[in-house]
N, C-alpha and C positions, 0 to 999 in steps of 0.2 A: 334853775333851781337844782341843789346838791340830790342825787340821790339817796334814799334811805342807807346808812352804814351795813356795808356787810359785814358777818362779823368772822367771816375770815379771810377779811381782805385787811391787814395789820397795815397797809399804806392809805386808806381813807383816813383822809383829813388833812394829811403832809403835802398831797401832790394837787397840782394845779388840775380843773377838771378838764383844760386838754389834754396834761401828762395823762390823769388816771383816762379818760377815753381812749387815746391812742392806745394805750396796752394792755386793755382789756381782760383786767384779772380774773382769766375765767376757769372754774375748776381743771381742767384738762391741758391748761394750757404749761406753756416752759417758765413761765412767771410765775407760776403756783407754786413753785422750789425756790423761788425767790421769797416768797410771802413766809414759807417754811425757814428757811433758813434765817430769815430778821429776825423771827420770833424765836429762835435757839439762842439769837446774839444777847449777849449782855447791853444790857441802854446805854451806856457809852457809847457800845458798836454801834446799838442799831439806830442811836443821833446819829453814826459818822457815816454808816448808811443810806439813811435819810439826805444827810446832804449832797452827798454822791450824787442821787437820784433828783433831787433837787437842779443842782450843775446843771444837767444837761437837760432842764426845760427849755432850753431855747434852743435847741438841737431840734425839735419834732416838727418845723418847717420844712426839715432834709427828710423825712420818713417817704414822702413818697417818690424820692429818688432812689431809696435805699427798698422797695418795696420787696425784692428777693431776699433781703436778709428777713430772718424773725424776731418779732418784739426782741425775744433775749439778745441776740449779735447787735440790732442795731441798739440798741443801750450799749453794750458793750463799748461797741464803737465811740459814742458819744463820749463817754465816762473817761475813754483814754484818750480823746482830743481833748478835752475839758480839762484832764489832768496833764497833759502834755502842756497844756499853754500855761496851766502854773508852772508848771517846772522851767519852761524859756524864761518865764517874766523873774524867778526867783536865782534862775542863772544868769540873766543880767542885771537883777540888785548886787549880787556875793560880788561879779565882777568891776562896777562900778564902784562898791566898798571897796576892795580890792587894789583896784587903781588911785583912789583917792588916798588909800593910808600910804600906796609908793610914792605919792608926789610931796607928802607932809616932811 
């Protein structure tokens, strides 16, 4: 069952509740600059945000490999494989484009 919404936790509802267990939105914690700073974003950002944080739910498998990093470094981390492997897959669409319009 969901927990009662906290109401300064501005990621209840978005996040899977492994995501939100794993990182533990807790007053004190490096994630609570996180919660701060969504809620400064304008709601475009803070969808583009959300999705970010979204990505890398299938990253939290590797968390207890990663246990010396903290919640914040290992999102981090995640966020930039996660955006790393768009950016491969979108550098070999441009170059497949690419090659097809030199062969036409």
């Amino acid at each position: 069952m969901d927990p009662s919404p906290d109401p300064d936790d501005p990621f209840h509802g978005f996040m899977s509740p492994m995501l939100r267990d794993q990182t533990r939105f807790e007053p004190d914690s490096d994630l609570r600059g996180v919660a701060r700073f969504r809620r400064a974003l304008r709601k475009e950002d803070q969808d583009a945000l959300d999705d970010l944080l979204v990505s890398i739910d299938n990253q939290w498998h590797l968390r207890a490999q990663a246990s010396h990093l903290t919640p914040l470094e290992f999102m981090l981390m995640a966020l930039l494989i996660e955006e790393h492997k768009l950016l491969v897959d979108l550098r070999r669409k441009v170059d497949a484009l690419a090659s097809a319009s030199q062969t036409d």
